[in-house]
C-alpha positions as CSV (number, residue, x, y, z in Angstrom):
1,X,-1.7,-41.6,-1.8
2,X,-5.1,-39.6,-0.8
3,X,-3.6,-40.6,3.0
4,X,-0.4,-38.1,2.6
5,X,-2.4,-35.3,0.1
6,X,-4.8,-35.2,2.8
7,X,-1.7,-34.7,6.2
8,X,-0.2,-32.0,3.5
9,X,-0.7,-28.8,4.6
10,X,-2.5,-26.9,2.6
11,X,-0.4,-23.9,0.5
12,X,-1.0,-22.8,-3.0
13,X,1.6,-24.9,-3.8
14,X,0.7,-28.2,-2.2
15,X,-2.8,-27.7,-3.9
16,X,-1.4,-27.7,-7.3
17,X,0.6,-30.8,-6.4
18,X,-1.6,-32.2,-4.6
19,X,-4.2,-32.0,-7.8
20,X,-1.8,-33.2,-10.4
21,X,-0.4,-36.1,-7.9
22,X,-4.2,-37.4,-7.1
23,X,-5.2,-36.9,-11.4
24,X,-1.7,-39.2,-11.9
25,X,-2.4,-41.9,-9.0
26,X,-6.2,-42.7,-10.3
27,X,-5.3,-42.3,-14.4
28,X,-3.1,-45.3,-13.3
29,X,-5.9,-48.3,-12.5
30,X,-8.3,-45.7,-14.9
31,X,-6.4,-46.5,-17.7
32,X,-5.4,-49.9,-16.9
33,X,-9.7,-50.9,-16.6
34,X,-10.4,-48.7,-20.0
35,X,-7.4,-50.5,-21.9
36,X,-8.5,-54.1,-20.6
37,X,-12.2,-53.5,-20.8
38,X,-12.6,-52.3,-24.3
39,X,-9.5,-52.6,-26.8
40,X,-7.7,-55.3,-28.1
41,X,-4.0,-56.1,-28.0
42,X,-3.0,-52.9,-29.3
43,X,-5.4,-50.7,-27.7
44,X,-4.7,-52.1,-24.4
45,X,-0.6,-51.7,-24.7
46,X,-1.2,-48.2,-25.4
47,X,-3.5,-47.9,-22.4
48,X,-0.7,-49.6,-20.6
49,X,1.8,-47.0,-21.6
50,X,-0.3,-44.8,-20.8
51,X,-0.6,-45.9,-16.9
52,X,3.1,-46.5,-17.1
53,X,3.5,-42.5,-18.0
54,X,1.3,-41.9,-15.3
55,X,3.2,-44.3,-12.7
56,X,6.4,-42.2,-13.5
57,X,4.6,-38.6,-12.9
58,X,3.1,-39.8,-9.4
59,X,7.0,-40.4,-8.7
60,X,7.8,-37.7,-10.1
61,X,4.9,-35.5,-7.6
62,X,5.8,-37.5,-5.0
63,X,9.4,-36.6,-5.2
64,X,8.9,-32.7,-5.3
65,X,6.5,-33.3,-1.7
66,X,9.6,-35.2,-0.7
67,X,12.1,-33.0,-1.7
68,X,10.1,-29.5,0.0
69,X,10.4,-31.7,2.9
70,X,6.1,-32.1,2.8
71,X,6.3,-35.8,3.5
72,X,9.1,-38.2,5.4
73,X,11.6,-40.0,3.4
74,X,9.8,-43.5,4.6
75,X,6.6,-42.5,3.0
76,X,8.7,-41.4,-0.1
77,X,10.4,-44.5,-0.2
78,X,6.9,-46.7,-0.1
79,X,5.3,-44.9,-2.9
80,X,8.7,-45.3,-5.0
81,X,8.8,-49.0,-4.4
82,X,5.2,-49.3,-5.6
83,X,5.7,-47.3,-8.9
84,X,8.7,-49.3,-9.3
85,X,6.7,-52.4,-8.9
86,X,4.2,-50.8,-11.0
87,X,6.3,-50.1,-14.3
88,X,7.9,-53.6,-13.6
89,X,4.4,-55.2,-14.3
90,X,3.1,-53.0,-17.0
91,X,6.5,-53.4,-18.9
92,X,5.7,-57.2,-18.5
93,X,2.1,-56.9,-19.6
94,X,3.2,-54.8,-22.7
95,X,5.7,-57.4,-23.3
96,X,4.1,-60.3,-22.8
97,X,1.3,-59.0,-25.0
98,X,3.6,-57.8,-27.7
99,X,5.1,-60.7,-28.3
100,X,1.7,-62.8,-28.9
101,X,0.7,-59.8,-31.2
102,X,4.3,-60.5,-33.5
103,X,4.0,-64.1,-33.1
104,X,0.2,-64.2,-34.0
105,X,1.4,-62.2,-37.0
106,X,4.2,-63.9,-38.0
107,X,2.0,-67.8,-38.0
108,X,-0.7,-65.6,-40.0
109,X,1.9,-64.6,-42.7
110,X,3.2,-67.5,-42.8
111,X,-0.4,-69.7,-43.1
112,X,-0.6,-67.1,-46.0
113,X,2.2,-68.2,-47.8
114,X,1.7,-71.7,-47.1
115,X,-1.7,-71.0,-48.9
116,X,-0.2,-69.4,-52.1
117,X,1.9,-72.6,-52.5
């Protein structure tokens, strides 16, 4: 991504895209590290989320570059595939973590109630 900010030429426009496009691209493993490093479950899903949100904008940058004719359709069509890829494995992290959360939950309910009998 710094690769094609950096071949863009430089116009008050690319500048602002060019800033919000590289503050989405590193937010993305930025918030990926903070959620793994120092939350649990549920801190780290919303840090997930968060670097799903920010997969989605660097498409969404990358498209308007694309569509002002700044970059080639190829090098649009890489990054897309990679935030595709992205999402793909962040909705399975959230997922897969989710689901341990509820069933941790549910066996702790029920242990409880097992308990009271």
């Amino acid at each position: 991504m710094f690769r094609i900010c950096r071949k863009i030429s430089k116009n008050r426009e690319t500048d602002i895209i060019n800033r919000r496009l590289i503050k989405a691209v590193t937010f993305i493993p930025a918030n990926i590290a903070e959620g793994y490093g120092g939350h649990h479950r549920k801190g780290f899903v919303k840090y997930l989320e968060i670097a799903r949100g920010s997969t989605t904008e660097t498409d969404y940058w990358t498209y308007l570059l694309y569509d002002e004719e700044y970059i080639r359709k190829d090098e649009y069509d890489d990054v897309v595939k990679d935030c595709r890829e992205l999402v793909l494995m962040t909705d399975s992290m959230v997922n897969k973590i989710k689901g341990r959360v509820k069933t941790k939950t549910v066996r702790s309910e029920s242990k409880a109630v097992k308990n009271e009998e």
